[in-house]
C-alpha positions in Angstrom: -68.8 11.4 -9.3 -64.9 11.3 -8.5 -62.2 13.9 -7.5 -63.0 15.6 -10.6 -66.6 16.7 -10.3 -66.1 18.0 -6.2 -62.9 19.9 -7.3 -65.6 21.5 -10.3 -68.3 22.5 -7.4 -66.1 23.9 -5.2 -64.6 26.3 -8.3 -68.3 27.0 -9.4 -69.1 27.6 -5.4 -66.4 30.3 -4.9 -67.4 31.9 -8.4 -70.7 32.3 -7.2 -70.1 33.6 -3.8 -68.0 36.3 -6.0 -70.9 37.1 -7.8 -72.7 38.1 -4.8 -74.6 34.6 -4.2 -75.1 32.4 -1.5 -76.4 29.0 -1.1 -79.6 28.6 1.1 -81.4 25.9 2.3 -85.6 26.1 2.6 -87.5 24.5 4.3 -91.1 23.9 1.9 -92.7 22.0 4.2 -91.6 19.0 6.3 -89.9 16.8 4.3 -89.3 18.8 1.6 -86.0 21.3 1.0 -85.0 23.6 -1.4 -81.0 24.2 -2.1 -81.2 27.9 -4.1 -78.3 30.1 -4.8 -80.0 33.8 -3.6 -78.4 37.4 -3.8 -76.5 37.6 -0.6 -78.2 41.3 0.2 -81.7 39.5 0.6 -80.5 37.7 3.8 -80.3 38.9 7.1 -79.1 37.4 9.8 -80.7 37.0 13.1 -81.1 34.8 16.1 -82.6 31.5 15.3 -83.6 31.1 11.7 -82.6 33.8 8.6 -84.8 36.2 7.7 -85.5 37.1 4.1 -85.8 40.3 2.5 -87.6 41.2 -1.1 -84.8 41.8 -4.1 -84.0 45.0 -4.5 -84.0 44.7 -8.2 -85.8 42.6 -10.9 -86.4 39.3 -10.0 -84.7 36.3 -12.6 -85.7 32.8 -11.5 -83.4 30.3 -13.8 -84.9 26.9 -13.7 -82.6 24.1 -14.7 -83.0 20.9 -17.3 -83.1 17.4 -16.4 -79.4 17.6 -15.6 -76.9 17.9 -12.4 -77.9 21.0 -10.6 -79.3 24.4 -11.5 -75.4 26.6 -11.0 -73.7 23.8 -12.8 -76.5 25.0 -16.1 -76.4 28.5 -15.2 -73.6 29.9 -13.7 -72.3 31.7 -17.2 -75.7 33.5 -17.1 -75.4 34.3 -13.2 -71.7 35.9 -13.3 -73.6 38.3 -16.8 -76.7 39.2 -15.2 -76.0 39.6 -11.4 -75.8 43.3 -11.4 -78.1 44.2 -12.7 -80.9 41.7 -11.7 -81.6 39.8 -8.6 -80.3 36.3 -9.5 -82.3 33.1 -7.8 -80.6 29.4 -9.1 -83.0 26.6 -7.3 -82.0 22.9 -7.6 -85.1 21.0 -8.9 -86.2 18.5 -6.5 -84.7 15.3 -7.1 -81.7 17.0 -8.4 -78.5 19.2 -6.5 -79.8 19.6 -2.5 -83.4 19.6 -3.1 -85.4 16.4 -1.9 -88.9 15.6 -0.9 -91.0 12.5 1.0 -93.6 13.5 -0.8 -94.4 10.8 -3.9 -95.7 13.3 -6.6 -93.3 13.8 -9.5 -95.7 16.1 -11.7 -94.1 19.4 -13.3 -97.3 20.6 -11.3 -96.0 19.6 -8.3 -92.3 21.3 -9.0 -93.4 24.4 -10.4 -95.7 24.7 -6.6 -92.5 23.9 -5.1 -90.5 26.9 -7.2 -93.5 29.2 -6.1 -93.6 28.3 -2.5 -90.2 28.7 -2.4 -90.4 32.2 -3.9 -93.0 33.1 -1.7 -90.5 32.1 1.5 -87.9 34.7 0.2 -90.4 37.3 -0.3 -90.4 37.3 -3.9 -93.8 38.5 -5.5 -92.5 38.4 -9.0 -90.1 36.9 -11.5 -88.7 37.2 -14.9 -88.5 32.9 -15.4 -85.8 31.7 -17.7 -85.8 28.0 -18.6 -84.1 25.4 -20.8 -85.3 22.1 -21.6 -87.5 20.5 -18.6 -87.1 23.8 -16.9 -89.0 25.4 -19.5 -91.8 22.4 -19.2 -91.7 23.5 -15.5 -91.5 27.2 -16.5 -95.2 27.2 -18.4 -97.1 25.4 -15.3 -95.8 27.7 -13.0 -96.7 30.6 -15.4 -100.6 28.9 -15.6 -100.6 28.3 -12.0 -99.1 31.5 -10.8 -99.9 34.2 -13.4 -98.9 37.2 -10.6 -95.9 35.8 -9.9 -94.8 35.2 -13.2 -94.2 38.6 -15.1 -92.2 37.2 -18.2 -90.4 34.1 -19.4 -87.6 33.5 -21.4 -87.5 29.3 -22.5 -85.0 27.4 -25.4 -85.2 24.0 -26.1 -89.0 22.9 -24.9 -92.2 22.7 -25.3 -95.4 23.9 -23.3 -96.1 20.5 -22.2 -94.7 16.9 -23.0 -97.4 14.9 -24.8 -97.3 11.5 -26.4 -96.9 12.9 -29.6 -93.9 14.9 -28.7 -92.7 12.5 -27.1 -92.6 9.6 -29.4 -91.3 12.0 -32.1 -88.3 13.8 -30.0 -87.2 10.0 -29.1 -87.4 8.7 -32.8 -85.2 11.8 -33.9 -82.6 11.4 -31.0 -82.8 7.6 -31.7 -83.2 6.3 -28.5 -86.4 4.5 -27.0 -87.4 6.2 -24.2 -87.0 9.5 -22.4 -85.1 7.2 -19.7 -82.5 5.8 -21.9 -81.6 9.4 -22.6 -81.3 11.1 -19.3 -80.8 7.8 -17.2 -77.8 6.6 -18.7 -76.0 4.1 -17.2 -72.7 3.9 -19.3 -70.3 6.3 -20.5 -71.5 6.6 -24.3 -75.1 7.0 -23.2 -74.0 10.0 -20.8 -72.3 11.8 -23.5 -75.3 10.7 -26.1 -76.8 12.8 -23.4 -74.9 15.7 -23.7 -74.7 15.8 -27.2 -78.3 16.0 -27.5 -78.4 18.7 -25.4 -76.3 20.8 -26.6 -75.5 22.8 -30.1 -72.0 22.2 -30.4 -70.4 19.3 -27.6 -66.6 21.0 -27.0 -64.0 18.2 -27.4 -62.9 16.8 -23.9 -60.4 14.2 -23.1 -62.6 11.4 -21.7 -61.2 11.4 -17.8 -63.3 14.5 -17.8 -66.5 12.9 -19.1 -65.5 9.7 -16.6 -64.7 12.3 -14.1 -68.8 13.9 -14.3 -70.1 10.7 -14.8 
């Protein structure tokens, strides 16, 4: 993604390390990882592998959408909340650091992968916040793991992604598929993209958008 977008992480990166996070990676299972900012107090360092610790305070899981990584969504919302919460920013699998052999691509089979995760960093319950997919992915973690689950904050979705809402969410963005909308392969259909997504879409000089894209 160019010059541009590494010199962006690496800002993003030192912001969040300020904030009192640090990038881990888990190991699920074999074959499948888990890149997730975690508050740097819940990691203890020892011989061999880390060892995890339960938060201290309330747990706040924030689950991505179908976009780049989870700090590049949530890092406005990780600098506000960070003292007084236990802040936890996964990367989706397929998306960020996270990747899996596995061939399931359910939001079943992601919100089991949020959950195990937790469950590695000894985190018995979370206040989920999601936007977009990561809401989808919010409400099948909540039906599959109702204990771990206390509360949910979600924008921008729905409880699951039928035909129906499908078809109708494409004829109103006026595209054909949910592919030609979050696949894009040129630079109008990236910032199509973004403007979908988002209330407002800031002015940018376009070596910015060329920059992301």
């Amino acid at each position: 993604m160019g010059l541009l977008f590494a010199v962006l992480t690496r800002l993003l990166h030192g912001l969040m390390q300020l904030a009192g996070l640090r990038r881990q990676t888990l190991e699920i299972e074999p074959g499948t990882l888990m890149n997730i900012w975690i508050p740097r107090e819940s990691i203890v360092e020892a011989d061999g592998p880390p060892l995890y610790i339960p938060p201290k305070k309330p747990a706040v899981l924030l689950v991505h959408c179908f976009a780049m990584d989870g700090i590049f969504l949530w890092f406005p919302q990780v600098l506000a909340l960070t003292r007084t919460y236990s802040v936890y920013v996964p990367d989706l699998l397929f998306f960020g650091g996270s990747t899996t052999n596995r061939t399931e691509r359910s939001a079943g089979f992601q919100a089991e992968f949020l959950a195990r995760g937790m469950k590695i960093l000894g985190v018995e319950k979370v206040t989920l916040v999601g936007v977009s997919y990561g809401g989808i992915i919010g409400f099948e973690m909540a039906k599959l793991y109702p204990i771990l689950v206390h509360s949910m904050v979600v924008s921008s979705t729905v409880i699951e992604l039928t035909e129906s809402v499908s078809y109708e969410s494409c004829k109103r963005l006026h595209v054909s598929s949910w592919a030609d909308l979050l696949l894009p392969e040129t630079m109008e259909g990236f910032i199509r993209m973004l403007t979908a997504g988002a209330h407002k879409l800031p002015w940018l000089p376009d070596f910015i958008y060329r920059g992301i894209f």
